[in-house]
C-alpha positions as CSV (number, residue, x, y, z in Angstrom):
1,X,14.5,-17.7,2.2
2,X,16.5,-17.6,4.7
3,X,15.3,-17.4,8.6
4,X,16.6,-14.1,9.7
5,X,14.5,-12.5,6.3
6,X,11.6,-14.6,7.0
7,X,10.7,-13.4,10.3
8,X,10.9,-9.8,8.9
9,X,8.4,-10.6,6.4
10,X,5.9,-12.9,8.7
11,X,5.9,-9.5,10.8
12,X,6.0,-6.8,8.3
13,X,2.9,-8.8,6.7
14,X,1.3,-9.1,9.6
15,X,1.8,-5.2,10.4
16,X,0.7,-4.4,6.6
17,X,1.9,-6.1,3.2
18,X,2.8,-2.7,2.1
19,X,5.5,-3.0,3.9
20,X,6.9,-5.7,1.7
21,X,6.9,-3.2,-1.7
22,X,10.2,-2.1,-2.8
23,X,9.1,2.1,-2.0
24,X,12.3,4.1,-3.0
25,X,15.2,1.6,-2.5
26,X,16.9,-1.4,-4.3
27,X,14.9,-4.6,-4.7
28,X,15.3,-8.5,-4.8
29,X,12.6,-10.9,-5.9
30,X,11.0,-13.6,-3.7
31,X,9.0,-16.1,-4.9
32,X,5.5,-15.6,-4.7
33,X,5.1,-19.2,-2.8
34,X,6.5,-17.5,0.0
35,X,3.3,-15.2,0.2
36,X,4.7,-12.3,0.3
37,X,2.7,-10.5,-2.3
38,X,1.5,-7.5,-1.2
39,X,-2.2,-5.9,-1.9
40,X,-1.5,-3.2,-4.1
41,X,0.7,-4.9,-6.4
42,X,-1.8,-7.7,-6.3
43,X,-4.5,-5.2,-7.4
44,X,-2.8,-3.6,-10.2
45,X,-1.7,-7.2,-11.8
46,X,-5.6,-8.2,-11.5
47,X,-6.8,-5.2,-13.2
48,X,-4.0,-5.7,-15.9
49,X,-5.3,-8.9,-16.5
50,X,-8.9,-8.4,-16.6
51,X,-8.8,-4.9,-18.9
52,X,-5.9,-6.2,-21.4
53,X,-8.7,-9.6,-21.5
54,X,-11.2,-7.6,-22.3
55,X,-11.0,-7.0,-26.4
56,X,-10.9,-10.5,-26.9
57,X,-14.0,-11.6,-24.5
58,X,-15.9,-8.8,-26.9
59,X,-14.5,-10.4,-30.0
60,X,-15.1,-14.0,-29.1
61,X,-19.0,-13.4,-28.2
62,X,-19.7,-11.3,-31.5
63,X,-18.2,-14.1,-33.4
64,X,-19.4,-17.3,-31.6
65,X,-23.0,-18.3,-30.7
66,X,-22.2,-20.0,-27.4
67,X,-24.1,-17.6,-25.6
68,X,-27.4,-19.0,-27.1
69,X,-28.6,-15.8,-27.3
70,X,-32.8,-16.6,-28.9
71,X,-35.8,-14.5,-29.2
72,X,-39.4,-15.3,-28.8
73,X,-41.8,-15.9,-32.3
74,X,-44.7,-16.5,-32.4
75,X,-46.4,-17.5,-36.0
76,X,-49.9,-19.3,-37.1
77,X,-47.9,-21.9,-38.7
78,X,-46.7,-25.3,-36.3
79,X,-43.4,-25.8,-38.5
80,X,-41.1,-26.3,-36.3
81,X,-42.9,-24.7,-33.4
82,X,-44.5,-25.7,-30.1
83,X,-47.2,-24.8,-27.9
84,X,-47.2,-21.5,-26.4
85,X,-47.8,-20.8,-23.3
86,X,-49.8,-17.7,-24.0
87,X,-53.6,-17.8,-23.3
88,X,-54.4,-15.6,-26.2
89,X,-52.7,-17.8,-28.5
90,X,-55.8,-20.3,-28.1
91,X,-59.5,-20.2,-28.9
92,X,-62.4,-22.7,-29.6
93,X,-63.8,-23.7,-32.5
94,X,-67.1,-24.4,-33.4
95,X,-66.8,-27.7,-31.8
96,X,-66.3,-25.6,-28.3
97,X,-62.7,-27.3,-28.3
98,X,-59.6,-25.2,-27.4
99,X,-57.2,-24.9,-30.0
100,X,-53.8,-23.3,-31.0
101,X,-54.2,-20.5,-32.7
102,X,-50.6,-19.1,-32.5
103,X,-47.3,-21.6,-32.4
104,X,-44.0,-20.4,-30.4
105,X,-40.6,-21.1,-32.5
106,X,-36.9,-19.8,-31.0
107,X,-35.1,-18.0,-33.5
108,X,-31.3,-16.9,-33.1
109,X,-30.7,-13.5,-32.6
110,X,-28.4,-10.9,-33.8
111,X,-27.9,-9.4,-30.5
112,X,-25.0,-9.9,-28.7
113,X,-26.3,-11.3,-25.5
114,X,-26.1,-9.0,-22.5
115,X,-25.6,-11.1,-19.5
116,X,-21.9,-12.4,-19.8
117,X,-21.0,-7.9,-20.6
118,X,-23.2,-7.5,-17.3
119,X,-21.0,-9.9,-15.3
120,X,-18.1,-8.6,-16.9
121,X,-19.1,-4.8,-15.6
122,X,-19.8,-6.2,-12.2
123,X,-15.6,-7.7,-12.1
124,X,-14.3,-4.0,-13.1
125,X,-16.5,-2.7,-10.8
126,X,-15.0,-4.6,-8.3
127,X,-12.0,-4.0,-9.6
128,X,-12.4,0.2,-9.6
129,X,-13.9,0.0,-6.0
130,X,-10.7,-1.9,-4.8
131,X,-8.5,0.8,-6.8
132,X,-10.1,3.9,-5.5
133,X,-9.5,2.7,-1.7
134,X,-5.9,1.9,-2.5
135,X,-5.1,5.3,-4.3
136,X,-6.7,7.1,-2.2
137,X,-4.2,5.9,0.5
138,X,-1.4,5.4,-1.5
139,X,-1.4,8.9,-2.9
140,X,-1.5,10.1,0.9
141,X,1.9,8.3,1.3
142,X,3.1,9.9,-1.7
143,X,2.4,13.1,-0.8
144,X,3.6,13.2,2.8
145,X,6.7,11.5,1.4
146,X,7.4,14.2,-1.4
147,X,7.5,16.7,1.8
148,X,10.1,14.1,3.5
149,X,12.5,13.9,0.8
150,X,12.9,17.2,-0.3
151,X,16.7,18.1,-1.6
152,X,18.7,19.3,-4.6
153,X,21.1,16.1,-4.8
154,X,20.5,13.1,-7.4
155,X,19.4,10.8,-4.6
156,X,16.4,13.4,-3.9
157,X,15.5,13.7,-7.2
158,X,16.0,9.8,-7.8
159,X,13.3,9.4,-4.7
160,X,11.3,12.1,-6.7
161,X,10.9,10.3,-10.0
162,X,10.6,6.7,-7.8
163,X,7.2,8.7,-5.7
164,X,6.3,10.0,-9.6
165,X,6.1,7.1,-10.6
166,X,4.2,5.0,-8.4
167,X,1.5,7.6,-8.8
168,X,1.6,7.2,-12.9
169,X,1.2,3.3,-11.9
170,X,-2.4,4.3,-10.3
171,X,-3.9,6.5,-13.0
172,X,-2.4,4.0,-15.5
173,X,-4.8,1.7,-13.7
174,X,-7.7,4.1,-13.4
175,X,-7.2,5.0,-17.3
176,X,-7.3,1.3,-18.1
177,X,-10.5,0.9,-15.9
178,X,-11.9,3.8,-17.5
179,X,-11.1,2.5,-21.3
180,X,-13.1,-1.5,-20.4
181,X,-15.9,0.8,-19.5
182,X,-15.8,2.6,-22.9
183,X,-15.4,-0.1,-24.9
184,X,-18.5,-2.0,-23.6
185,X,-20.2,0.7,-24.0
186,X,-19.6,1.2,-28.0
187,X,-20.3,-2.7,-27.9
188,X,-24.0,-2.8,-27.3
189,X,-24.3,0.5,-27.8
190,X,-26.6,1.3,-24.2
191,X,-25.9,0.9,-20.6
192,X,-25.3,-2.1,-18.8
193,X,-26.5,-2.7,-15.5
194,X,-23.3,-4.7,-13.4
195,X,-24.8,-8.2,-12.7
196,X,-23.3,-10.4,-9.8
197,X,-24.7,-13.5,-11.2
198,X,-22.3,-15.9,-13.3
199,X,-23.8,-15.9,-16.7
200,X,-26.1,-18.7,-17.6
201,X,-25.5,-20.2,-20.2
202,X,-21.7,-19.2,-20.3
203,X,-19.9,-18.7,-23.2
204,X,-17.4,-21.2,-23.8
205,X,-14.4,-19.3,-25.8
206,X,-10.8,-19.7,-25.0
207,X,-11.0,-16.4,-22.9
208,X,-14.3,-16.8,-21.4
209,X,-12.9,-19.8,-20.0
210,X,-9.8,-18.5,-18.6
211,X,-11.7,-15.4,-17.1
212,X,-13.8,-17.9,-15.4
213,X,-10.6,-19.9,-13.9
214,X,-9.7,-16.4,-12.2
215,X,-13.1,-14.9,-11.3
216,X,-13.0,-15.9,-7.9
217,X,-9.6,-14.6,-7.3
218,X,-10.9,-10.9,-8.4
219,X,-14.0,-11.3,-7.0
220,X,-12.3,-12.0,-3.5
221,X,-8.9,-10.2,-3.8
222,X,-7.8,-10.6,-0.1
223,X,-8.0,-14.3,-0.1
224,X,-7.0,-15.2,-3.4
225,X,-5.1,-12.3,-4.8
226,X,-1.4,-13.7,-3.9
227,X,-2.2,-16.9,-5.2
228,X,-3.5,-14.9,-8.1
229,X,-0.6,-14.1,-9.0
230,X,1.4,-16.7,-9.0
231,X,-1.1,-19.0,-10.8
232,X,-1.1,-16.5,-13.8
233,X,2.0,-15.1,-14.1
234,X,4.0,-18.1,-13.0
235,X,7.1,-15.4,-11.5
236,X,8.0,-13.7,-8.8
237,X,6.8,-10.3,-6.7
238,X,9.8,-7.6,-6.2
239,X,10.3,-6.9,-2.3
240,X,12.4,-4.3,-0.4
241,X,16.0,-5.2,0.2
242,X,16.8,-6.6,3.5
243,X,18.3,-3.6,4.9
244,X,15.2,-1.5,4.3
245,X,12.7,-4.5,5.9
246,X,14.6,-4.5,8.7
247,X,14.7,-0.7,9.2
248,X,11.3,-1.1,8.7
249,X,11.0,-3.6,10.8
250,X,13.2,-1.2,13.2
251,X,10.2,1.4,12.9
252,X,6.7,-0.7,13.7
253,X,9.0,-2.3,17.1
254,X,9.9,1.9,17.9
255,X,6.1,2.9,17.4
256,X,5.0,-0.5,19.4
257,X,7.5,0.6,21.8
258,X,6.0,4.4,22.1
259,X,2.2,3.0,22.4
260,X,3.3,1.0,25.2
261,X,3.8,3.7,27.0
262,X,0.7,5.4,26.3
263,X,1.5,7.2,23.1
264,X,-1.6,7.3,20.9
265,X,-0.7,7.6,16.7
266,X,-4.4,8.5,15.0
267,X,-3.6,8.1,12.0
268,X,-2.2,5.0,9.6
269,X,1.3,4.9,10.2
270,X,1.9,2.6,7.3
271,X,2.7,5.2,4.7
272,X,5.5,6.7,6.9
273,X,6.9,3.2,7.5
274,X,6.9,2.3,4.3
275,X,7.8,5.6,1.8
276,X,9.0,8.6,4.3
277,X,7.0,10.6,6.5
278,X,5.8,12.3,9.8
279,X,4.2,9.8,12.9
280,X,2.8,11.8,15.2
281,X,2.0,10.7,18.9
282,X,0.7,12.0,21.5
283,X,0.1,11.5,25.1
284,X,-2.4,14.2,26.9
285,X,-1.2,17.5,25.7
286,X,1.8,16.6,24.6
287,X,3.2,16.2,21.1
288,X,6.0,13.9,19.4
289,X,6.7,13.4,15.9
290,X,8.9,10.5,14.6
291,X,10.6,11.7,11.5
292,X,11.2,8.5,9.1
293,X,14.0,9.1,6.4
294,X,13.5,12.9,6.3
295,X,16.1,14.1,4.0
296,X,17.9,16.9,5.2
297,X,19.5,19.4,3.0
298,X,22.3,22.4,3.8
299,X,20.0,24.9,1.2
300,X,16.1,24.0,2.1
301,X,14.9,23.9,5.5
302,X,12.8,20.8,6.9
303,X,9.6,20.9,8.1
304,X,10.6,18.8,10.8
305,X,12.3,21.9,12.1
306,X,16.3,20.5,10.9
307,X,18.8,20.7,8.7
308,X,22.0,19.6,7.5
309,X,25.7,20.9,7.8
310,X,28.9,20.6,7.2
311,X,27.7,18.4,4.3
312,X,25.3,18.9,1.2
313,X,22.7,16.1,2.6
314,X,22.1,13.6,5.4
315,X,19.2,11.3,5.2
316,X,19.0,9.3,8.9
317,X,16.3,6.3,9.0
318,X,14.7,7.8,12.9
319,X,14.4,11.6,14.1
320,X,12.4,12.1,16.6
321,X,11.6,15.4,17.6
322,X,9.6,16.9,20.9
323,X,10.1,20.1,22.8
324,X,12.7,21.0,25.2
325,X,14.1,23.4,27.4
326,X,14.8,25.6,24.8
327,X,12.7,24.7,21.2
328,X,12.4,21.2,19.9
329,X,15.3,18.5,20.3
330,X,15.6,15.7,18.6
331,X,16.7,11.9,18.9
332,X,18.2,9.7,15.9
333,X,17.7,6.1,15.7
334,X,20.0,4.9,12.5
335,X,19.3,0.8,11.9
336,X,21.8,-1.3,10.4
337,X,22.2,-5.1,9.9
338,X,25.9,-5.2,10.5
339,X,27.5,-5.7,13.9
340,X,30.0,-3.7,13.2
341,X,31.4,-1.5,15.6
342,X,32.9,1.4,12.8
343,X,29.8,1.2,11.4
344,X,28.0,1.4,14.3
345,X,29.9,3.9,15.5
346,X,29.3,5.6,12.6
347,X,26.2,6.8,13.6
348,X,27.2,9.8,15.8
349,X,27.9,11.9,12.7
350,X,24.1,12.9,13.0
351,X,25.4,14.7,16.6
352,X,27.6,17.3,14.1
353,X,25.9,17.1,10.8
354,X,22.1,18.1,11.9
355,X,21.1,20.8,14.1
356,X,17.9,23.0,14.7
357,X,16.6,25.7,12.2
358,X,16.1,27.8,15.3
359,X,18.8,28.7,17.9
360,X,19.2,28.3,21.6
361,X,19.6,30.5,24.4
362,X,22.3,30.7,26.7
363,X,23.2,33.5,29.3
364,X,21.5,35.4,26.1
365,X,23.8,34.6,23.5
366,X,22.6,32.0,20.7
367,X,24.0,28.6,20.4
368,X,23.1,25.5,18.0
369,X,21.4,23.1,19.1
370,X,22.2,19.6,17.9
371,X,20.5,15.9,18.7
372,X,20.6,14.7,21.9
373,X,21.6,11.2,20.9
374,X,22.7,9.4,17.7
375,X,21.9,5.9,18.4
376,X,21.7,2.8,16.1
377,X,20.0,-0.4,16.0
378,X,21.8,-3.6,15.2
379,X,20.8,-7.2,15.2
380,X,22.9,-8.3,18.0
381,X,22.6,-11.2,20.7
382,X,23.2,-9.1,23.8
383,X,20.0,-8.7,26.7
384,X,21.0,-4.9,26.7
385,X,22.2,-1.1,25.2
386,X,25.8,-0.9,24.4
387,X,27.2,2.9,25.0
388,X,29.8,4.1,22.5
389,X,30.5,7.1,24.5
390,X,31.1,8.3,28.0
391,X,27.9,10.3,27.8
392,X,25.8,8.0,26.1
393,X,25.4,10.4,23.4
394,X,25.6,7.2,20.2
395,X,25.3,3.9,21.0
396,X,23.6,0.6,19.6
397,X,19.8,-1.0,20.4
398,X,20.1,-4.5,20.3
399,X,17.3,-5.8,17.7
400,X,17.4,-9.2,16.6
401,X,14.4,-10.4,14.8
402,X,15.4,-14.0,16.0
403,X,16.1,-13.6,19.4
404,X,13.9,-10.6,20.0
405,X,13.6,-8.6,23.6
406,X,11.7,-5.8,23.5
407,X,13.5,-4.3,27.2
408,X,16.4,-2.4,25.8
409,X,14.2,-0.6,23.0
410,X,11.8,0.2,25.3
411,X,14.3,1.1,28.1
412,X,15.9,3.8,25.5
413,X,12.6,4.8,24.6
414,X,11.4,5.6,27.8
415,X,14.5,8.3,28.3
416,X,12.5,9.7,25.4
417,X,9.6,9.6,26.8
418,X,10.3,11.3,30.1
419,X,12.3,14.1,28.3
420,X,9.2,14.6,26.6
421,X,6.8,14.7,29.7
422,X,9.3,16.9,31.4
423,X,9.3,19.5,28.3
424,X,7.0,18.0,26.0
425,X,4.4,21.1,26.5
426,X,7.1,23.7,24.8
427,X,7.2,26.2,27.7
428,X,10.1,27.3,28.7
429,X,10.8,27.2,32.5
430,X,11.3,30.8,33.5
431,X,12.4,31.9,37.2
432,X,11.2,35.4,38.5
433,X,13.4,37.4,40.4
């Protein structure tokens, strides 16, 4: 791997291995030595191993006796039996001395022994737990995304069937959860209590065994999940492209930017990051909301108060909208890995092609209100901003993950910033006469 995609990973992971999933856009593989798995992925592959396990643990302890499984007998006759322990079993005879009257033999049993089923419950139970936290989250993302990505084209309805899907991936998991549980149950036909003690003694069948190699990896996912993974399926994890981890990348350095300044996000920004959505902030009584790929169409209006002309659809990586003078504005922040100039240039096409559901006022005659600046972000070597206009209107963020500086971001943010303190409140400065 090479450096530049490396230090996006280290801080993406460190930010949240989400981050690292593929979410709506094109992939490339990485190899799971470089520890990039991230949790939910992890999770899935552990409870695809453990459930699609299952059928032949059940078949190997109905059809071995390694479990040992014995019951208590206790008979008049010695043959083959030994003293039991049982004070009733003795009495005296005439002599006054004390002897057995009862012998204790082990007999084999038809029973399939409980305890390894028990410890099997307690490992999907983990397993559910794990999977309920994630869903929940995840199908938070999914839904605030679905809102974000809104759009008649293919690409929307691409993103559609992508967000779709990774919910079918969850309740495929749940159902598959849900279908060990049942067929434990039609096992030993009553319920069994989830025991977290390792089965003594443990059956020693081919998949006993190997359930045993990776019990402590399910049993403590967040240590041992990633190398999990590679242990049993010997291939590699899917990742985002490099584009979208460094727009990404782009995004947790904008909201680290933001809180620096005293903006305060109370909820988990990660889903937004990672599959679309709303970040808001806020500082006192003011409210800002970064829009992350909202796609903005020419026939449906977005809820981040937008839309698109002159074309069907635009789709840029950063809008941030907070009140002005006259109704919300917005700022664009477009990322690219290119140095480029047409391509960075490129990015004032947002200052034509998106402009405010609602209208301006001026001298009482309605106007349109586009962004106030187009900007992109570029992984260049320079300490500061590079204007592409007179006016400052587009321009380029210098963000290199290797030679990092946090000044110009945060310089460009804090324009935002004090347009937002000056207007942020959404009342309109009105003179009397």
């Amino acid at each position: 791997m090479n450096p530049f995609l490396q230090k996006l990973v280290d801080e993406l992971k460190a930010f949240s291995s989400e981050l690292l999933l593929p979410g709506l856009h094109g992939r490339q593989q990485v190899s799971t030595d470089m520890g990039t798995v991230a949790s939910t992925t992890a999770l899935l592959k552990s409870i695809d191993f453990l459930t699609a396990l299952i059928p032949q643990l059940v078949a190997e302890l109905q059809a071995t006796d390694a479990t040992h499984k014995v019951m208590l007998h206790y008979t008049p006759s010695p043959k083959q039996g030994t003293f039991s322990r049982r004070a009733s079993d003795y009495q005296q005879d005439i002599a006054k001395r004390l002897l057995p009257a009862h012998w204790l033999s082990i007999l084999p049993a038809t029973d399939i022994d409980t305890r390894p089923l028990r410890w099997l419950v307690h490992l999907l139970d983990l397993q559910q737990t794990a999977l309920e936290k994630v869903r929940k989250r995840t199908m938070k993302y999914i839904d605030d995304s679905l809102l974000t990505q809104q759009g008649h084209s293919s690409y929307a309805q691409n993103d559609r069937a992508t967000l779709l899907n990774m919910r079918s991936r969850l309740d495929e998991a749940q159902a598959k959860l849900g279908h060990a549980h049942t067929t434990l149950l039609r096992t030993v036909q009553l319920k069994l209590v989830p025991s977290s003690n390792l089965p003594y003694p443990y059956p020693r069948s081919t998949a006993w065994l190997r359930l045993r190699r990776f019990a402590q990896q399910l049993i403590q996912p967040k240590e041992y999940l990633p190398s999990f993974l590679h242990n049993l399926l010997h291939g590699v994890v899917e990742i985002a492209d490099t584009p979208y981890l460094y727009q990404r990348w782009c995004g947790i350095k904008l909201l680290a930017a933001f809180e620096s300044l005293g903006w305060i996000c109370y909820d988990d920004p990660t889903g937004a990051l990672f599959l679309g959505g709303e970040i808001r902030l806020y500082k006192a009584a003011i409210e800002l909301s970064i829009w992350i790929e909202p796609r903005l169409s020419q026939r449906k209006e977005h809820p981040s108060g937008f839309i698109c002309k002159e074309v069907t659809e635009t789709h840029p990586d950063y809008l941030i909208v907070t009140h002005g003078p006259s109704g919300i504005d917005a700022f664009i922040l477009d990322p690219t890995t290119t140095a480029d100039i047409e391509i960075r240039q490129g990015k004032a096409k947002y200052l034509v092609t998106v402009e405010a559901i609602a209208m301006a006022s001026i001298a009482g005659i309605p106007v349109v209100r586009n962004p106030l600046r187009a900007w992109s972000a570029a992984p260049l070597h320079t300490p500061h901003c590079e204007l592409e206009d007179d006016e400052g209107r587009t321009g380029t963020i210098p963000m290199h993950p290797l030679n990092w500086s946090k000044e110009p971001l945060l310089e460009w943010v804090l324009d935002i910033h004090n347009y937002a303190l000056a207007w942020g409140t959404g009342k309109q400065l009105v003179s009397g006469l």
